[in-house]
C-alpha positions as CSV (number, residue, x, y, z in Angstrom):
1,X,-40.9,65.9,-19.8
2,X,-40.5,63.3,-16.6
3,X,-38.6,60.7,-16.0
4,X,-38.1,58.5,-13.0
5,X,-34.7,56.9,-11.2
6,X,-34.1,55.0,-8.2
7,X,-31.7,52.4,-6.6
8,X,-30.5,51.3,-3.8
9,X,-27.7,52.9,-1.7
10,X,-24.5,53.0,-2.8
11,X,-22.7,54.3,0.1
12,X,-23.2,53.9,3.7
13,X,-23.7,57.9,5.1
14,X,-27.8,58.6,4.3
15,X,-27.2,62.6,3.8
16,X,-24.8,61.6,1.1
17,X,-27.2,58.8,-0.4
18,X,-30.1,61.0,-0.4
19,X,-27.9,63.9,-2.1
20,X,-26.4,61.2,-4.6
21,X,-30.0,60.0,-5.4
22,X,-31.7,63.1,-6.1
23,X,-28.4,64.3,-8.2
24,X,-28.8,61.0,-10.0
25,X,-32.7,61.6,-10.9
26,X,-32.4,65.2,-11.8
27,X,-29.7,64.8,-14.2
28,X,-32.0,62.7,-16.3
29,X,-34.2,66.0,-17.9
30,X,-30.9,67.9,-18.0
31,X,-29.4,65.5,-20.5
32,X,-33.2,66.1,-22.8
33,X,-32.2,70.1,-22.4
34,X,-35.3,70.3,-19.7
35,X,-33.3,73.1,-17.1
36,X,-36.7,74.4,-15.3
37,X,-37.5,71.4,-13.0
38,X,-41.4,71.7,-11.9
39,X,-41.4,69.1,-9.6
40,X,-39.8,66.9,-8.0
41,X,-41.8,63.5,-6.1
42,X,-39.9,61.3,-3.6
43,X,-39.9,57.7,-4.4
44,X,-38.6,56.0,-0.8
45,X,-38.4,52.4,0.7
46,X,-37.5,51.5,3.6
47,X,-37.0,48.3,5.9
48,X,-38.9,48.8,8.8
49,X,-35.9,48.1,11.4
50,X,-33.9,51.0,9.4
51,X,-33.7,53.6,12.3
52,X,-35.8,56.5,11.7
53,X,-33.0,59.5,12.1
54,X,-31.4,57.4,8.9
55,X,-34.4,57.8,6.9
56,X,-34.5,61.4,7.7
57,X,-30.7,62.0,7.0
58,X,-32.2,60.3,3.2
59,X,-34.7,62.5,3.0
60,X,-32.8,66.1,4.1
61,X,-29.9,65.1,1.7
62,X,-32.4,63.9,-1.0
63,X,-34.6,67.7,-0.5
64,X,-31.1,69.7,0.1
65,X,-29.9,68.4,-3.0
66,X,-33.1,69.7,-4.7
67,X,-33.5,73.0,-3.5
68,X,-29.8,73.7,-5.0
69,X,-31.3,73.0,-8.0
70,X,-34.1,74.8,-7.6
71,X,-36.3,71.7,-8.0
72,X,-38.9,71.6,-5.5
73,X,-39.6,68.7,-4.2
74,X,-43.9,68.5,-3.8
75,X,-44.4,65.3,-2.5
76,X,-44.1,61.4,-3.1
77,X,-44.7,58.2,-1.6
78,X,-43.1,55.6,0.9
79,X,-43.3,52.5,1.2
80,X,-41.9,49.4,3.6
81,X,-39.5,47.8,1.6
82,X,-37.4,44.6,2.6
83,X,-34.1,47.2,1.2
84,X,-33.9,50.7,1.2
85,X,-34.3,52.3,-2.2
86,X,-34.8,56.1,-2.6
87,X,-35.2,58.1,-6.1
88,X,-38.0,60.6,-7.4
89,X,-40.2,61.2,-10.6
90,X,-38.8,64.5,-12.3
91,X,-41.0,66.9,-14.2
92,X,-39.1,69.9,-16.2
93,X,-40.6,71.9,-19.1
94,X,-38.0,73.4,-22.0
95,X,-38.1,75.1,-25.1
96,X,-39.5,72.1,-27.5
97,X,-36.8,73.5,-30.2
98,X,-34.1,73.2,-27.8
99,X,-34.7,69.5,-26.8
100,X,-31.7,66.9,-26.8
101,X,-32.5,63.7,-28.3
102,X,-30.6,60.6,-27.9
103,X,-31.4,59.8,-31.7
104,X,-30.3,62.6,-33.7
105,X,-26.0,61.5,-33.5
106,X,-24.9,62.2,-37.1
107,X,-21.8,61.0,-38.8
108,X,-18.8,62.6,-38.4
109,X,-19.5,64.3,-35.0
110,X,-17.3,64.3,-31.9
111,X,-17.9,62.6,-28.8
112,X,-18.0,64.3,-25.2
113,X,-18.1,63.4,-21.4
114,X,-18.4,65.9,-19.0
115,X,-17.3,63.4,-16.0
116,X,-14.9,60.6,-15.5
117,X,-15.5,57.2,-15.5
118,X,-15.3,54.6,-12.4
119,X,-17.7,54.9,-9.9
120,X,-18.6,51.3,-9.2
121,X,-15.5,49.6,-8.7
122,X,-13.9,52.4,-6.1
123,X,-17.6,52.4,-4.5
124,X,-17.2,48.7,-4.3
125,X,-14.3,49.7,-1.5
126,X,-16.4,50.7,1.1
127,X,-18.3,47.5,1.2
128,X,-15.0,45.4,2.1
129,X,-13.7,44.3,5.2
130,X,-10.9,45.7,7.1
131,X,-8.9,42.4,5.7
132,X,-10.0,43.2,2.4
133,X,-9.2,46.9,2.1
134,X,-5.5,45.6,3.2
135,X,-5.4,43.9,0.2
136,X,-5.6,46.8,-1.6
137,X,-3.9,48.9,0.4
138,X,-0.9,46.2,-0.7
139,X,-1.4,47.7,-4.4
140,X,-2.4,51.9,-3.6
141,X,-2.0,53.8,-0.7
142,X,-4.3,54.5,1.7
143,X,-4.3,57.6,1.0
144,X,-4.9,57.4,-2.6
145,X,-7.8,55.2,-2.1
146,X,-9.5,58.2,0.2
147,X,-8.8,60.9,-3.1
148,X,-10.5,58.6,-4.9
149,X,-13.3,58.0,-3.2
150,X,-13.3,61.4,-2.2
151,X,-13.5,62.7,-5.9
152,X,-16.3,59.8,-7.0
153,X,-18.4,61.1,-4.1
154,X,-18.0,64.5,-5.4
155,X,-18.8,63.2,-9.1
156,X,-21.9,61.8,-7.6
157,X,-22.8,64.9,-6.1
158,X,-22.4,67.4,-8.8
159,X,-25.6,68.1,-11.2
160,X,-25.4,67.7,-15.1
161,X,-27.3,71.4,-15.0
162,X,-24.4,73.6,-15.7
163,X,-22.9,70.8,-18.5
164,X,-26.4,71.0,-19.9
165,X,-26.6,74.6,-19.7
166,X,-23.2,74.9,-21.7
167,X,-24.4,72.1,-24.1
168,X,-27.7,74.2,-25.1
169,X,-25.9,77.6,-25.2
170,X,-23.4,76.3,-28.2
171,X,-25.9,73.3,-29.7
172,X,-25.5,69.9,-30.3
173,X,-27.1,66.7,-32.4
174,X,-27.4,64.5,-29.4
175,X,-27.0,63.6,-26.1
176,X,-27.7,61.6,-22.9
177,X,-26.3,60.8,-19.2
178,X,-24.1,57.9,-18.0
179,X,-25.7,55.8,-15.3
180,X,-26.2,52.4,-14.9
181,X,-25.3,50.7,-18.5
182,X,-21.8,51.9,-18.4
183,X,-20.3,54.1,-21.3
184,X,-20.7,51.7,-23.5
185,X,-24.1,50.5,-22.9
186,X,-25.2,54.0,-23.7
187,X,-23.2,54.9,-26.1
188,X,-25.0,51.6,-27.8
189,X,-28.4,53.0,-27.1
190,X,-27.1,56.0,-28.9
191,X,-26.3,54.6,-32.1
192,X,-28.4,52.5,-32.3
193,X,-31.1,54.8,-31.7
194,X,-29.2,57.2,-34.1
195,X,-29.0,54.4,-36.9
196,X,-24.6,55.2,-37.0
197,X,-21.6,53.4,-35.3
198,X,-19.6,55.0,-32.3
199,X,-16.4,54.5,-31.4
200,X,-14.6,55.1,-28.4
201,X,-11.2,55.7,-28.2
202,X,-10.4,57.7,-24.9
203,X,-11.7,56.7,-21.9
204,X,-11.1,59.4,-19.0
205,X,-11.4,57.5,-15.7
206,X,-11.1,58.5,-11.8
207,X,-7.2,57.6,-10.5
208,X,-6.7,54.4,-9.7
209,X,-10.1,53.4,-10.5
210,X,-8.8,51.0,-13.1
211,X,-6.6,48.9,-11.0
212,X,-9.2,48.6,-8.5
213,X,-11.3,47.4,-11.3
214,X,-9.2,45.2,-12.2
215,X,-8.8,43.9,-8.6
216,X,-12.7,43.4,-8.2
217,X,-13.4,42.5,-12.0
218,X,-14.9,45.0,-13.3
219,X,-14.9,45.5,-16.8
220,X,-14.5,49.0,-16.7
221,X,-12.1,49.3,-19.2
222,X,-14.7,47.1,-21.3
223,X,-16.6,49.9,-20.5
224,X,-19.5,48.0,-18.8
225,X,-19.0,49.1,-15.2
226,X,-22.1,50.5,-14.0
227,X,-22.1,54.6,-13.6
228,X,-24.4,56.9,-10.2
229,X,-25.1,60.1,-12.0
230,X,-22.6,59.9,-14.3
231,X,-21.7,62.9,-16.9
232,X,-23.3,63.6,-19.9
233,X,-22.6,62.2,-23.0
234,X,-22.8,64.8,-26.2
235,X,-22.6,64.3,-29.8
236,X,-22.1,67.2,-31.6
237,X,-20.0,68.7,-34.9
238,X,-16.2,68.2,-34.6
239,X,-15.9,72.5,-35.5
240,X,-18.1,72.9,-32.1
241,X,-15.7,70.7,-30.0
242,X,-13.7,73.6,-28.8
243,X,-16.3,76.1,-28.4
244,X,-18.3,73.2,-26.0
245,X,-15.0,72.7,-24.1
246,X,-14.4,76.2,-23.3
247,X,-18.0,76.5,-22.0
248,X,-17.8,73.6,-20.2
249,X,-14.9,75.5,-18.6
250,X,-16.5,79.0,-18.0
251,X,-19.2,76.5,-15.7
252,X,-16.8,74.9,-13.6
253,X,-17.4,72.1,-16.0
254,X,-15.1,69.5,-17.3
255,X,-15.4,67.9,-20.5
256,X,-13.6,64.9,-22.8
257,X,-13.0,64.1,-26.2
258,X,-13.7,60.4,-26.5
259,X,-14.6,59.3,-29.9
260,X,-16.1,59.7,-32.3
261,X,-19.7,58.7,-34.9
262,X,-19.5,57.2,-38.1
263,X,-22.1,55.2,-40.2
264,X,-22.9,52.0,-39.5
265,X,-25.3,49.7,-38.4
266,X,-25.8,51.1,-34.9
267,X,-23.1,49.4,-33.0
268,X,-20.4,50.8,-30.3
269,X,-17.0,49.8,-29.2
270,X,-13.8,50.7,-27.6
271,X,-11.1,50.2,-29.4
272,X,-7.9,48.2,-28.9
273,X,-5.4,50.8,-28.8
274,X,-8.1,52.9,-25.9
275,X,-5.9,55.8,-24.5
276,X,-7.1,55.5,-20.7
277,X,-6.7,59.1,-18.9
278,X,-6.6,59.1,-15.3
279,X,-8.3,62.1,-13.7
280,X,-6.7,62.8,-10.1
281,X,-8.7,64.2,-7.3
């Protein structure tokens, strides 16, 4: 299987960005169940006034980030680019009876996430200005504000490989990663793909990442703020639930109960009586 991701950056340090960028396009063949990662190419763009020791930092975080996931990284291509982007093309290989569809939800399963929700609107805070973040400072604590970003860069950093290594070990009907169409955007491609309904009705999220949201307007609790490298989303039987949970655990893993599949015509919502769980750093 390959797949390819990129975007541009998200936060301002380059090692971080290149580690958040490879972490992003890696995760996408560990939702499919690929684990052995053949290859890895660089897709890079850069302005040409971007100063050369930054594109490096990219490029050492990007391969760093690789190499702990044993992914080597064989090449790529670069190209001047009016903003800087950076991604890669991933190529994995895994057992074709073990591969994860997005399609295959089936009534009555449970819903998982291995990662909290909320990276864009607490990533949206280190693009303010010094008046701005007082603002919010007004409404949390400094402080808090540094846990949370502190814990969404972590999020950002951490591979889907050991969720997806738990996920294959006990089986499931379907699965795929949260990134850039929000939980409910993919939860949507899901059914829909899946030909049954999902509903959400638990939405863990990164602490105080929903009264930033609401301070930005994001509709995060809409569940349409955009995800970097989000967790995996799993469907899978409700007698499994457990047994996924406690190997989430035994990986350093977390993992979330938040809904649940029906049938229906392939559609997704939250409901109105959403519990929202607040994850702290």
């Amino acid at each position: 299987m390959t797949t390819t991701d990129f975007f541009t950056p998200i936060i301002d340090d380059p090692y971080t960005q290149g580690q958040i960028a490879a972490c992003n396009a890696t995760n996408d063949v560990y939702a499919k169940g690929g684990l052995d990662i053949l290859s890895v190419l660089v897709l890079m763009g850069m302005p040409e006034n971007l100063p050369l020791e930054a594109q490096k930092e990219i490029l050492k975080g990007f391969h760093d980030f690789c190499r702990s996931v044993d992914a080597p990284v064989v090449g790529g291509h670069t190209i001047i680019c009016p903003w800087p982007i950076m991604g890669g093309s991933v190529t994995a290989i895994a057992d074709i009876t073990k591969v994860v569809l997005i399609s295959t939800a089936k009534p009555g399963d449970k819903l998982v996430l291995t990662k909290p929700l909320g990276i864009q609107p607490i990533m949206r805070l280190l693009r303010l200005s010094d008046s701005q973040q007082e603002e919010i400072v007004n409404l949390i604590s400094r402080d808090d504000l540094s846990k949370s970003i502190d814990l969404a860069i972590h999020i950002m950093t951490t591979s889907n490989r050991d969720a997806a290594i738990a996920m294959l070990d006990i089986g499931v009907n379907a699965a795929t990663d949260v990134t850039g169409f929000g939980i409910l955007g993919h939860a949507l491609n899901m059914a829909e793909q899946s030909s049954v309904s999902i509903r959400i009705n638990t939405l863990p999220v990164i602490r105080w990442a929903p009264k930033i949201a609401e301070a930005f307007g994001y509709p995060l609790l809409q569940g349409e703020a955009a995800e970097t490298a989000g967790g995996l989303l799993i469907s899978l039987p409700e007698d499994l639930v457990d047994r996924l949970l406690r190997a989430l655990r035994r990986r350093g893993c977390e993992g979330y109960v938040i809904g649940d599949v029906q049938k229906g015509p392939g559609k997704a919502l939250i409901t109105e009586e959403v519990e929202v769980v607040e994850v702290p750093s």
